[in-house]
CHARMM internal coordinates of N, CA and C (Angstrom, degrees):
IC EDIT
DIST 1 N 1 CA 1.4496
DIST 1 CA 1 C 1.5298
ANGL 1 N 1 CA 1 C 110.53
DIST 1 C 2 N 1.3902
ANGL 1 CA 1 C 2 N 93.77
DIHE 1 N 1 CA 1 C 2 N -27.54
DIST 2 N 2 CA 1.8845
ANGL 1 C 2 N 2 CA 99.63
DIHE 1 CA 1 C 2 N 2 CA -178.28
DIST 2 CA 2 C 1.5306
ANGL 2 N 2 CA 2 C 115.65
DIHE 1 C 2 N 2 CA 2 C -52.77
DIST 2 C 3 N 1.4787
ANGL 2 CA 2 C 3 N 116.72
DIHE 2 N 2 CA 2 C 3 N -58.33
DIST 3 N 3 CA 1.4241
ANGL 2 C 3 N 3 CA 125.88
DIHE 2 CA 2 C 3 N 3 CA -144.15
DIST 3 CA 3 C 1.9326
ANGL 3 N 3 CA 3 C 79.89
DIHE 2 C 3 N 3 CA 3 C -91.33
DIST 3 C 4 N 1.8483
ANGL 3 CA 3 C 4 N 123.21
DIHE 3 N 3 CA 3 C 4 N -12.52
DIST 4 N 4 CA 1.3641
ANGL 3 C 4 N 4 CA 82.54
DIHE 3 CA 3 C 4 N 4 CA 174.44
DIST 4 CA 4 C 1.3645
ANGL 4 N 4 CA 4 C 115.09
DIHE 3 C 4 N 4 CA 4 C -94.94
DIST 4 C 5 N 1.0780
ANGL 4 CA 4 C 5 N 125.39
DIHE 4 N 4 CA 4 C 5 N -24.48
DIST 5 N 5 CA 2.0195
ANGL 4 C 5 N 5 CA 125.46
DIHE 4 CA 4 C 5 N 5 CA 141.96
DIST 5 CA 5 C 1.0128
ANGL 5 N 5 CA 5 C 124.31
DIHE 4 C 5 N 5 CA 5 C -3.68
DIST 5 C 6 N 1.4197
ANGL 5 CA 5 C 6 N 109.01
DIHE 5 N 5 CA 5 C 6 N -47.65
DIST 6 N 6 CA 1.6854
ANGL 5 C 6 N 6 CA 117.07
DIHE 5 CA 5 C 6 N 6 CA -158.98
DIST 6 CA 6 C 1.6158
ANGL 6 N 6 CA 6 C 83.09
DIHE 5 C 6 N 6 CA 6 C -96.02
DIST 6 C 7 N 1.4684
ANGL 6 CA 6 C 7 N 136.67
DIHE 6 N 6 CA 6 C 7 N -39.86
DIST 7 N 7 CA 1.5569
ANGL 6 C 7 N 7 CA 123.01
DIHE 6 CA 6 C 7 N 7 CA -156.80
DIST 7 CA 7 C 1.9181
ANGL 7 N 7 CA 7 C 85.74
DIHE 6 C 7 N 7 CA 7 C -70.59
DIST 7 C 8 N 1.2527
ANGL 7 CA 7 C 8 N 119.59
DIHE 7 N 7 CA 7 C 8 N -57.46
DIST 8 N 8 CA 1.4134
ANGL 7 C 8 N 8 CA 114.92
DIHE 7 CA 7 C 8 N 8 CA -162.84
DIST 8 CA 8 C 1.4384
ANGL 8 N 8 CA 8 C 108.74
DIHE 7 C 8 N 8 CA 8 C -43.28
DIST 8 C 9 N 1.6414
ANGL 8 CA 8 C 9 N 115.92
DIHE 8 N 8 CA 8 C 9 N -45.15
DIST 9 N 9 CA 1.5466
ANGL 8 C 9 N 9 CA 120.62
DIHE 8 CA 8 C 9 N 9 CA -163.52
DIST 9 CA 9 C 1.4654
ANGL 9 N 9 CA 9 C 85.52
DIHE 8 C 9 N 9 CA 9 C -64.40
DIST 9 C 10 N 1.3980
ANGL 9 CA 9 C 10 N 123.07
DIHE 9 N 9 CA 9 C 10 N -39.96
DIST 10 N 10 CA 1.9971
ANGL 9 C 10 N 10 CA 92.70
DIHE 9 CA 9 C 10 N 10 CA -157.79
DIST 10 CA 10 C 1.9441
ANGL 10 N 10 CA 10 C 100.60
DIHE 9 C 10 N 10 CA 10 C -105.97
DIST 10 C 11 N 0.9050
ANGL 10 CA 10 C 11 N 122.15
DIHE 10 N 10 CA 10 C 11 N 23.71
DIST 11 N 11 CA 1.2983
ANGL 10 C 11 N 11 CA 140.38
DIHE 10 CA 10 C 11 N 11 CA 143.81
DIST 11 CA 11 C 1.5960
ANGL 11 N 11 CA 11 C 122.89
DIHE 10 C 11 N 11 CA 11 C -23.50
DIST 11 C 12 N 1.4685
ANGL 11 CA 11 C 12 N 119.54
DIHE 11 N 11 CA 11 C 12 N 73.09
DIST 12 N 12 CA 1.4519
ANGL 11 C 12 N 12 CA 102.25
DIHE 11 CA 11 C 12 N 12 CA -153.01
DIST 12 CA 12 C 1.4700
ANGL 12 N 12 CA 12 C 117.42
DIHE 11 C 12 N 12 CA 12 C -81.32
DIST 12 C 13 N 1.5203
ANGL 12 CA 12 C 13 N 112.40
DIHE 12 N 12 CA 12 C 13 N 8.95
DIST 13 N 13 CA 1.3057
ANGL 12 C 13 N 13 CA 120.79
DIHE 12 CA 12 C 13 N 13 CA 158.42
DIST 13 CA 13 C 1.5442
ANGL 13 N 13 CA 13 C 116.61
DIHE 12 C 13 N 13 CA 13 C -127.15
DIST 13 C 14 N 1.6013
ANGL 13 CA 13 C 14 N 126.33
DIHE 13 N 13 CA 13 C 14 N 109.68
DIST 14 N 14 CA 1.3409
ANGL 13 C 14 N 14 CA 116.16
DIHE 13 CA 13 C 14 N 14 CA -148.48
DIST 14 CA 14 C 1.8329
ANGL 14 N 14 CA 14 C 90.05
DIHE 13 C 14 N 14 CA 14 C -95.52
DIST 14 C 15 N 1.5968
ANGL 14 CA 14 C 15 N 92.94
DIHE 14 N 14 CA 14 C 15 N 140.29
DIST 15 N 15 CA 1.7722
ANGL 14 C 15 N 15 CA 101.20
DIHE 14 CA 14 C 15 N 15 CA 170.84
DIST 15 CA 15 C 1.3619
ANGL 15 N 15 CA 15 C 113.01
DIHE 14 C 15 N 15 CA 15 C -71.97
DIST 15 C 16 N 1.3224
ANGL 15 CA 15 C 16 N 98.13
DIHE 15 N 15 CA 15 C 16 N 155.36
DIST 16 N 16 CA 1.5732
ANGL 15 C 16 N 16 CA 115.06
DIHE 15 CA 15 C 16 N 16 CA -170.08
DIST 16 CA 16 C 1.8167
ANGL 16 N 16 CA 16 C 103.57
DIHE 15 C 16 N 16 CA 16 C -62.24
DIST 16 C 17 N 1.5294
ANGL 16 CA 16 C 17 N 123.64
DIHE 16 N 16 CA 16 C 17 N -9.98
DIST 17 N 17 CA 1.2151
ANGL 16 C 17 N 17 CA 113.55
DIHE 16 CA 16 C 17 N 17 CA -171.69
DIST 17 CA 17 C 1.7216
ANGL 17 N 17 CA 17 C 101.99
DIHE 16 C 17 N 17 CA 17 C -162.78
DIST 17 C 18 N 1.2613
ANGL 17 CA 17 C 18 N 86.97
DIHE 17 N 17 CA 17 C 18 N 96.91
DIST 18 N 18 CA 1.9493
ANGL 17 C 18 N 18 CA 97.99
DIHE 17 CA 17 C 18 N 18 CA -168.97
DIST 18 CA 18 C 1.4330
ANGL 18 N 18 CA 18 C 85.38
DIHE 17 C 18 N 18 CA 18 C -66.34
DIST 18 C 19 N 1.4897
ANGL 18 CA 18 C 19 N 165.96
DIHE 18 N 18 CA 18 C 19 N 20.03
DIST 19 N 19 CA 1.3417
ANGL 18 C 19 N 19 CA 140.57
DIHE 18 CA 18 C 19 N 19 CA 167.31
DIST 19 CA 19 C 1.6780
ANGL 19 N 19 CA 19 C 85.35
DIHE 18 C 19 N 19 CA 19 C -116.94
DIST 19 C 20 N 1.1172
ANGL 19 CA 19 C 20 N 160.00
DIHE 19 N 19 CA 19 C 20 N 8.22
DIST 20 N 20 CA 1.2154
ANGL 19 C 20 N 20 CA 162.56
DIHE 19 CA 19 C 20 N 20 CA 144.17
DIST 20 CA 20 C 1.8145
ANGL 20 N 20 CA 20 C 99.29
DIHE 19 C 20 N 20 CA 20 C -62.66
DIST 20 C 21 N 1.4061
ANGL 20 CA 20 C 21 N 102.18
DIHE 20 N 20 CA 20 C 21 N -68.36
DIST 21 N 21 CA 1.6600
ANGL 20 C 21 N 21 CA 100.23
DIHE 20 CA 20 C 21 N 21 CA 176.75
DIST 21 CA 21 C 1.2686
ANGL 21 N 21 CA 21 C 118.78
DIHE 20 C 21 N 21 CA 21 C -56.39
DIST 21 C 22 N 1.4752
ANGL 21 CA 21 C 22 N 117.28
DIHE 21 N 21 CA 21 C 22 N -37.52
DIST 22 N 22 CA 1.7687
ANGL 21 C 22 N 22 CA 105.89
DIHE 21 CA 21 C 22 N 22 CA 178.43
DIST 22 CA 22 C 1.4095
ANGL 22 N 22 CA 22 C 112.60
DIHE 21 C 22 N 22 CA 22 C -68.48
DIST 22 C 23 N 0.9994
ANGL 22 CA 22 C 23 N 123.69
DIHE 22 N 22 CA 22 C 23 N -28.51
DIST 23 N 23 CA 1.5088
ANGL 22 C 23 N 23 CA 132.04
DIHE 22 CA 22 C 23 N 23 CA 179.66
DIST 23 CA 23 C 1.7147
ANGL 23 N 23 CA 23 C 105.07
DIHE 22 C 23 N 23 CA 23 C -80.37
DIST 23 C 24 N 1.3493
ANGL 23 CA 23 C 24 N 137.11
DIHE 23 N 23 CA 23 C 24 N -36.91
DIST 24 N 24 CA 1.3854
ANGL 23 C 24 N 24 CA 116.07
DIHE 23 CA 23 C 24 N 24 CA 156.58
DIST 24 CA 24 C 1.3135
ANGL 24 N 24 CA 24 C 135.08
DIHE 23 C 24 N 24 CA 24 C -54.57
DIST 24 C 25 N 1.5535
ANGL 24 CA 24 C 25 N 108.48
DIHE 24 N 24 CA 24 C 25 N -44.57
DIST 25 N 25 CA 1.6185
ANGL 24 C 25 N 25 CA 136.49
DIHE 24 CA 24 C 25 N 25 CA 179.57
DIST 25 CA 25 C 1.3884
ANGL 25 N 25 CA 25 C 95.07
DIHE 24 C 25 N 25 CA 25 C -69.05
DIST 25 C 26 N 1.4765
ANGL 25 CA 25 C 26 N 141.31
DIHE 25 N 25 CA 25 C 26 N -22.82
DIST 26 N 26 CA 1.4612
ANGL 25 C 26 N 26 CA 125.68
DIHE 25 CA 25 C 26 N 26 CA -174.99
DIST 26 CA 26 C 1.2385
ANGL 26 N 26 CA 26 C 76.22
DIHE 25 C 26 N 26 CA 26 C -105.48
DIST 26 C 27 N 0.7313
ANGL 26 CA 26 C 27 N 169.24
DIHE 26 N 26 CA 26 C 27 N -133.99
DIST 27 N 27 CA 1.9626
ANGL 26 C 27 N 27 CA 159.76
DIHE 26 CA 26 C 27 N 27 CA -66.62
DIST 27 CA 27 C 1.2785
ANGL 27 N 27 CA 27 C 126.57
DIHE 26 C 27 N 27 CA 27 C 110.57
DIST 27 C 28 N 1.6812
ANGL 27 CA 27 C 28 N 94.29
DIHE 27 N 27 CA 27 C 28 N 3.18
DIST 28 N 28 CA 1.8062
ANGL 27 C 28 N 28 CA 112.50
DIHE 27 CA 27 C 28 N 28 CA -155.64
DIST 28 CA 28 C 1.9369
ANGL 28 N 28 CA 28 C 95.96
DIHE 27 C 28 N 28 CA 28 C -89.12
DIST 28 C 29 N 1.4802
ANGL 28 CA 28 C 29 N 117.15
DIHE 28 N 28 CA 28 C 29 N 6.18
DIST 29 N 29 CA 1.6308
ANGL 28 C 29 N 29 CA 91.17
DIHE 28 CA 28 C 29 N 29 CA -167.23
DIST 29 CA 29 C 0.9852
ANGL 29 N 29 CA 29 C 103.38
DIHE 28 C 29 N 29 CA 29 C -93.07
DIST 29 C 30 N 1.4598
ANGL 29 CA 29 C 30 N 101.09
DIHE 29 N 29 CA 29 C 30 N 161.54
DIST 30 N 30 CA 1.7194
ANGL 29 C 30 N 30 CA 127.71
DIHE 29 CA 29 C 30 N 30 CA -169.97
DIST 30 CA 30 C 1.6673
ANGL 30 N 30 CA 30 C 103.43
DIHE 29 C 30 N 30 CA 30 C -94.14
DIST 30 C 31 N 0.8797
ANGL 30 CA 30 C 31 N 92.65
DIHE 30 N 30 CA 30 C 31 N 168.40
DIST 31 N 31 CA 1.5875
ANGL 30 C 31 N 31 CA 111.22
DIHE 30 CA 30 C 31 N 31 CA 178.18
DIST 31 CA 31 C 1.2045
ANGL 31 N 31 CA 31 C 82.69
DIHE 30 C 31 N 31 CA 31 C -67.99
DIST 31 C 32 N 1.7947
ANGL 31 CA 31 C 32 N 128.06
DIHE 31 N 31 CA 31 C 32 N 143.61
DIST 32 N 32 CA 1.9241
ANGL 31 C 32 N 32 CA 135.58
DIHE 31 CA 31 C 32 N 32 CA 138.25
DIST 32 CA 32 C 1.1047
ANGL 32 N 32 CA 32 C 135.47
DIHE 31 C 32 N 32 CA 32 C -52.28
DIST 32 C 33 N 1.0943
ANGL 32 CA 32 C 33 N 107.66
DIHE 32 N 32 CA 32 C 33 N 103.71
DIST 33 N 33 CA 1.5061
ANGL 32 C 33 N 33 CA 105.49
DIHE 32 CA 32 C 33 N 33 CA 163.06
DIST 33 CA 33 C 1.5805
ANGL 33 N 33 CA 33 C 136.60
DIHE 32 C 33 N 33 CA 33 C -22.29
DIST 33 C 34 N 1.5403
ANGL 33 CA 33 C 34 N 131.23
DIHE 33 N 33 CA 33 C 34 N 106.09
DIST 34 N 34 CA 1.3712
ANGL 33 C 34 N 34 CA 95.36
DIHE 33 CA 33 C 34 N 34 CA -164.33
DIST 34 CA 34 C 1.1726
ANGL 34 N 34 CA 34 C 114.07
DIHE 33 C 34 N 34 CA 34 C -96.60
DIST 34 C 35 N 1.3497
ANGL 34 CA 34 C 35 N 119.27
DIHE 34 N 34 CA 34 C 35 N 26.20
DIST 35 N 35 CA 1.6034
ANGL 34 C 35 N 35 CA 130.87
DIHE 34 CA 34 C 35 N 35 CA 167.92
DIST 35 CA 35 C 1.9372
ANGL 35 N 35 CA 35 C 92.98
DIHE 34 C 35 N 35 CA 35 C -98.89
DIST 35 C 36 N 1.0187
ANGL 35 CA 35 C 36 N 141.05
DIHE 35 N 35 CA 35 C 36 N -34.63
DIST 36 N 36 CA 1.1528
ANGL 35 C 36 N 36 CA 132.98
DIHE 35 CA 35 C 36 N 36 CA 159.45
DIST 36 CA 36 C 1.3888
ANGL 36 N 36 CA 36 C 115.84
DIHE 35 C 36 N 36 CA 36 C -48.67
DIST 36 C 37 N 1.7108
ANGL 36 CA 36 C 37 N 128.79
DIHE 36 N 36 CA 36 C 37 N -54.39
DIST 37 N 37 CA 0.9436
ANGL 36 C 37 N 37 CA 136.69
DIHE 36 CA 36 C 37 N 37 CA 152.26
DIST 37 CA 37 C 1.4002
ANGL 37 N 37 CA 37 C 134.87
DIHE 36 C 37 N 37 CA 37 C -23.18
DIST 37 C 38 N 1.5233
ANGL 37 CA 37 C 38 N 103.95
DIHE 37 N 37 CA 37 C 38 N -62.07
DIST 38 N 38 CA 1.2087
ANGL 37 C 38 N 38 CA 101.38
DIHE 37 CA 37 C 38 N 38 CA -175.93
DIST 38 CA 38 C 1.7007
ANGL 38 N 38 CA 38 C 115.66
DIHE 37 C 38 N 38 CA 38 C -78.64
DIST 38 C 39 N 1.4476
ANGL 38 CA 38 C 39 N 119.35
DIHE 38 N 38 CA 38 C 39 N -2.52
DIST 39 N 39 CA 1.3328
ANGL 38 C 39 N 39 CA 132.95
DIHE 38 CA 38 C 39 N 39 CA 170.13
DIST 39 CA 39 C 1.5465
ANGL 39 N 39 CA 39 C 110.53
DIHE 38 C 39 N 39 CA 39 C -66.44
DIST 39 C 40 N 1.1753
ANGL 39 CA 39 C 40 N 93.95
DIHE 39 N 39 CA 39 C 40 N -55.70
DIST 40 N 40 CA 1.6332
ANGL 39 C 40 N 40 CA 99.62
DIHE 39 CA 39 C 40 N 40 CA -174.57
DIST 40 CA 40 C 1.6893
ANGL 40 N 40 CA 40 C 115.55
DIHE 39 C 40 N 40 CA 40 C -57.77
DIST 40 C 41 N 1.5636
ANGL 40 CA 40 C 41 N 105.86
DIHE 40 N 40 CA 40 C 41 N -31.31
DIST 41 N 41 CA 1.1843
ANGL 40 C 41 N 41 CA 129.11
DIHE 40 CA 40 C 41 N 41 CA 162.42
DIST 41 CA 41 C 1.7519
ANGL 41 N 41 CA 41 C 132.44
DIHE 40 C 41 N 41 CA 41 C -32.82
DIST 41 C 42 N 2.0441
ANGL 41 CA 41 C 42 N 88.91
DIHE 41 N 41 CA 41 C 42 N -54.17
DIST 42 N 42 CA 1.6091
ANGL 41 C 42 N 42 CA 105.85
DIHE 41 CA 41 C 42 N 42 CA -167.03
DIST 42 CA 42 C 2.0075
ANGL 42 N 42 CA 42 C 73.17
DIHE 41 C 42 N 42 CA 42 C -96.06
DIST 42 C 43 N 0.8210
ANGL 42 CA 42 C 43 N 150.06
DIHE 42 N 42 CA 42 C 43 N -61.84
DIST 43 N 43 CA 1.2001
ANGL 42 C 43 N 43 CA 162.56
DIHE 42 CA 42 C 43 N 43 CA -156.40
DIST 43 CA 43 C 1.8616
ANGL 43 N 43 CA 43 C 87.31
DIHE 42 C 43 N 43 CA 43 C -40.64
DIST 43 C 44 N 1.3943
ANGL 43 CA 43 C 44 N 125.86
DIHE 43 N 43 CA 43 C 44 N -63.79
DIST 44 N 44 CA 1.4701
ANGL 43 C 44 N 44 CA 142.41
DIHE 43 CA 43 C 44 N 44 CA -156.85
DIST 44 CA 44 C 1.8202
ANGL 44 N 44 CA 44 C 94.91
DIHE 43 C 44 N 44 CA 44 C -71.28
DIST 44 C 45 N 1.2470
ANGL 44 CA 44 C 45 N 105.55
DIHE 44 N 44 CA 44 C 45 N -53.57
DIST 45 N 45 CA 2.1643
ANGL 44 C 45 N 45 CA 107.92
DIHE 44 CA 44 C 45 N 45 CA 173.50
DIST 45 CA 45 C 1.3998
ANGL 45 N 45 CA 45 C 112.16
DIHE 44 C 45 N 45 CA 45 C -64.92
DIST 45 C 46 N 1.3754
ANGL 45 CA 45 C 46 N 128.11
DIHE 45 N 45 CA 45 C 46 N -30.94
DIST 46 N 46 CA 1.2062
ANGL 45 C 46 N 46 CA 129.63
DIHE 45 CA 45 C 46 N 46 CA -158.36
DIST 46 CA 46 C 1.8460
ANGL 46 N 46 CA 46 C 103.65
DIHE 45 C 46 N 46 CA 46 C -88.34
DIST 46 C 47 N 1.4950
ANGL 46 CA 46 C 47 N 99.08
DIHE 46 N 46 CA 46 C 47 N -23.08
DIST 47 N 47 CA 1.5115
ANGL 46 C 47 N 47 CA 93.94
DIHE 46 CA 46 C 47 N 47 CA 156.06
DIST 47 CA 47 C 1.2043
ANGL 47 N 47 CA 47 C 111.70
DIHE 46 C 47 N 47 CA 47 C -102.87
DIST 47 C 48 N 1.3381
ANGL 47 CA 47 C 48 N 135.54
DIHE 47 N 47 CA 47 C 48 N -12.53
DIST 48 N 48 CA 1.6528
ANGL 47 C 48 N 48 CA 108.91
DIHE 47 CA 47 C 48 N 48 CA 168.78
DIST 48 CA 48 C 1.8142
ANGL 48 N 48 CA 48 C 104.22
DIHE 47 C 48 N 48 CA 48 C -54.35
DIST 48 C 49 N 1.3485
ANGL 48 CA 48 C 49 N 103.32
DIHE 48 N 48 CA 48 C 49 N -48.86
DIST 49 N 49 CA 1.5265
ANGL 48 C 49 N 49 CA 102.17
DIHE 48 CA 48 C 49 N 49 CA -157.47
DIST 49 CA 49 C 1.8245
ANGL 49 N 49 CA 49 C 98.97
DIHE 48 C 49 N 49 CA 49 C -60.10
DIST 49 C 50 N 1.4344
ANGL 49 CA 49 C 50 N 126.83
DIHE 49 N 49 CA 49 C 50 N -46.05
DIST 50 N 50 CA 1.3981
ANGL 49 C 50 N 50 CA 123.02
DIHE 49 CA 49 C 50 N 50 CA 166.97
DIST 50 CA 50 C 1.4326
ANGL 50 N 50 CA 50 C 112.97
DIHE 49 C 50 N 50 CA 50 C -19.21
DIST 50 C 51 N 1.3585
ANGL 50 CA 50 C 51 N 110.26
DIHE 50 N 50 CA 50 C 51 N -52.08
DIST 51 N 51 CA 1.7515
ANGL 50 C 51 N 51 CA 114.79
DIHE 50 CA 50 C 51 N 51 CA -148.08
DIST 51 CA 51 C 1.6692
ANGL 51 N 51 CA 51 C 98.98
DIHE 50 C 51 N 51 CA 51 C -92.22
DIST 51 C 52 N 1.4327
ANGL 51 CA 51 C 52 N 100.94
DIHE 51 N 51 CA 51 C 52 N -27.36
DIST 52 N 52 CA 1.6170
ANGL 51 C 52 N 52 CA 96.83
DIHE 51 CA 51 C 52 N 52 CA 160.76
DIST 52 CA 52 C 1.2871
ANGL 52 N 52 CA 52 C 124.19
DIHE 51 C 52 N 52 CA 52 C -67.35
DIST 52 C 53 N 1.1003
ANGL 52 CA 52 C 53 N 117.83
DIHE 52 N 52 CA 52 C 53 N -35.06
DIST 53 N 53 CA 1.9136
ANGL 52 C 53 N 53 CA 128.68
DIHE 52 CA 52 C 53 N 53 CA -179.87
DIST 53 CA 53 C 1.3628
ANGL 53 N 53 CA 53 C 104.95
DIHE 52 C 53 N 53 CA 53 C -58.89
DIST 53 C 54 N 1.9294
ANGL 53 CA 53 C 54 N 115.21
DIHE 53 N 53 CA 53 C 54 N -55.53
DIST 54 N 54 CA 1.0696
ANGL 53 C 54 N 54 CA 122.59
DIHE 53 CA 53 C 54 N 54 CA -166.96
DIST 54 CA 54 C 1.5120
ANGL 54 N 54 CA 54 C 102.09
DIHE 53 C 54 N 54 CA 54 C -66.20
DIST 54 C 55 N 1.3438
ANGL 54 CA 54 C 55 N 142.61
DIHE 54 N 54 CA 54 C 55 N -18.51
DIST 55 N 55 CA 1.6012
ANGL 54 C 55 N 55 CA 141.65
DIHE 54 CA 54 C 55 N 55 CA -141.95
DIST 55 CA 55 C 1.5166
ANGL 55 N 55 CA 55 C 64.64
DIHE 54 C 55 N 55 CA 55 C -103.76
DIST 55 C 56 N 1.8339
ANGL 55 CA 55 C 56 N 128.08
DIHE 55 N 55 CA 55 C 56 N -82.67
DIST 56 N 56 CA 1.5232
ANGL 55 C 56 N 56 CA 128.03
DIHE 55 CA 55 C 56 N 56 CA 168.74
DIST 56 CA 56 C 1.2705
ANGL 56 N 56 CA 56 C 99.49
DIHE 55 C 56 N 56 CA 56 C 31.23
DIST 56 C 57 N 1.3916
ANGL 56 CA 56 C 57 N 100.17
DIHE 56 N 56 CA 56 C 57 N -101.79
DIST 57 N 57 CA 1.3615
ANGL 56 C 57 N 57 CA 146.61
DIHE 56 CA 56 C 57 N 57 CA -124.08
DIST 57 CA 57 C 1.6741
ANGL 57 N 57 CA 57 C 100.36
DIHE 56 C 57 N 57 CA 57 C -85.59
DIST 57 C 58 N 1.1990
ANGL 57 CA 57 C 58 N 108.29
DIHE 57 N 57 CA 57 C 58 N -18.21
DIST 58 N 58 CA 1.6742
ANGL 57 C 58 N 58 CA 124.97
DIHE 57 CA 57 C 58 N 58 CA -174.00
DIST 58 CA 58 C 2.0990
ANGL 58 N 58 CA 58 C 107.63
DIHE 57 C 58 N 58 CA 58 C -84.34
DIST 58 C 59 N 1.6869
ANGL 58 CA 58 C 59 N 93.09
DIHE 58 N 58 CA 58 C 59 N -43.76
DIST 59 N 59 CA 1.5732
ANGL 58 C 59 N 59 CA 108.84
DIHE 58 CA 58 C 59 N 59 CA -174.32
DIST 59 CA 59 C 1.8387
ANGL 59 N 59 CA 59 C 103.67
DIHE 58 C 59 N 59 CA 59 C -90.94
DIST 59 C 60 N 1.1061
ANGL 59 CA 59 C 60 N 110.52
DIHE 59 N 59 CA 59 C 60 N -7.64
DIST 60 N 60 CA 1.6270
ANGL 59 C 60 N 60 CA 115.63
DIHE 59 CA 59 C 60 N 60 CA 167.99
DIST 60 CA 60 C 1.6271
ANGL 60 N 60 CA 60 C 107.72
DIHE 59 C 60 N 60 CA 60 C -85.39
DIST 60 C 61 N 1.3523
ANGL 60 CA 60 C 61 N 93.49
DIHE 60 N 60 CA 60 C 61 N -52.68
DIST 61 N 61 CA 1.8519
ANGL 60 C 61 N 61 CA 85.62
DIHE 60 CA 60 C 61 N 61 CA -173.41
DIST 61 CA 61 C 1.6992
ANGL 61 N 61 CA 61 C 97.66
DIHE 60 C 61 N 61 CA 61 C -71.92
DIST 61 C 62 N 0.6352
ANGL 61 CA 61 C 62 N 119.01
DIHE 61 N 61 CA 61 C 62 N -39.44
DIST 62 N 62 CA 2.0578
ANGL 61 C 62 N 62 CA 109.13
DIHE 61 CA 61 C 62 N 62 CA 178.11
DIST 62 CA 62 C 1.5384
ANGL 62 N 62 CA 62 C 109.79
DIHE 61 C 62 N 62 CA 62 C -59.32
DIST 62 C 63 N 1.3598
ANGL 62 CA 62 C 63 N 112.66
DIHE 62 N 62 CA 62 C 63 N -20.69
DIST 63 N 63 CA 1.1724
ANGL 62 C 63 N 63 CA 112.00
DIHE 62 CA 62 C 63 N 63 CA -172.71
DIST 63 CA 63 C 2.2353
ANGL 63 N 63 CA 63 C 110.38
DIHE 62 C 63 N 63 CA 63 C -90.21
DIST 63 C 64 N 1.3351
ANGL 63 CA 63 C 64 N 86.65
DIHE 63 N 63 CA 63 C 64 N -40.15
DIST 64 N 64 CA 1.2533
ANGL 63 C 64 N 64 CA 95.77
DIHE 63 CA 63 C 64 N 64 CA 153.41
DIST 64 CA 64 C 1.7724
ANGL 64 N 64 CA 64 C 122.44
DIHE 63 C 64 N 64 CA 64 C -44.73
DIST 64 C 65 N 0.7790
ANGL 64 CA 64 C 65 N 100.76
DIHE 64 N 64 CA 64 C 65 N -64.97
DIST 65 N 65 CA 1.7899
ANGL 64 C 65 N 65 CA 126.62
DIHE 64 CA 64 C 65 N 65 CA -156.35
DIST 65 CA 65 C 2.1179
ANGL 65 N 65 CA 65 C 86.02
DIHE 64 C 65 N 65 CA 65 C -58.32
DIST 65 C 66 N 0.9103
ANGL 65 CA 65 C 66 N 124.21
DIHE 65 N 65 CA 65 C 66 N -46.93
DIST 66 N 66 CA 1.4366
ANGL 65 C 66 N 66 CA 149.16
DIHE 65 CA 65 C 66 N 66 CA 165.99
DIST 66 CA 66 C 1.8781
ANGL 66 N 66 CA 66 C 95.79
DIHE 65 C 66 N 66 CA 66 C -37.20
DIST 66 C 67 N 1.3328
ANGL 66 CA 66 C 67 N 110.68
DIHE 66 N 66 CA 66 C 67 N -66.71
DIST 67 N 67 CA 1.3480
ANGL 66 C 67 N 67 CA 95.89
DIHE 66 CA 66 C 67 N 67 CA -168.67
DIST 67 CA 67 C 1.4914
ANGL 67 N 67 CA 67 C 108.15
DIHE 66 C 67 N 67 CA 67 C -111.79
END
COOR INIT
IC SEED 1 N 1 CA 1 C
IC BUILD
């Protein structure tokens, strides 16, 4: 369990879910769910569309501030 601790800490891009990585690095993962899947899915669009609202919502109020 040690040396996979130490791979996560020096990990120079850390995964979204270090108990996902211990469970690959041990041998223990399961097949995915593809209702898990497809969550992570609406979960992954549902912030694109956020960051569009927020960009929105950023060029409206400047646009405001203007008149």
């Amino acid at each position: 369990l040690f040396p996979v601790l130490v791979a996560l800490y020096e990990e120079p891009e850390k995964p979204n879910s270090a108990l996902d990585f211990l469970k690959h690095h041990l041998g223990a993962s399961a097949p995915e769910n593809p209702e898990i899947e497809a969550l992570r899915l609406e979960v992954a669009e549902m912030k694109e569309k956020y960051e569009a609202v927020l960009e929105e919502n950023k060029n409206l109020k400047s646009k405001v501030k203007v008149y």
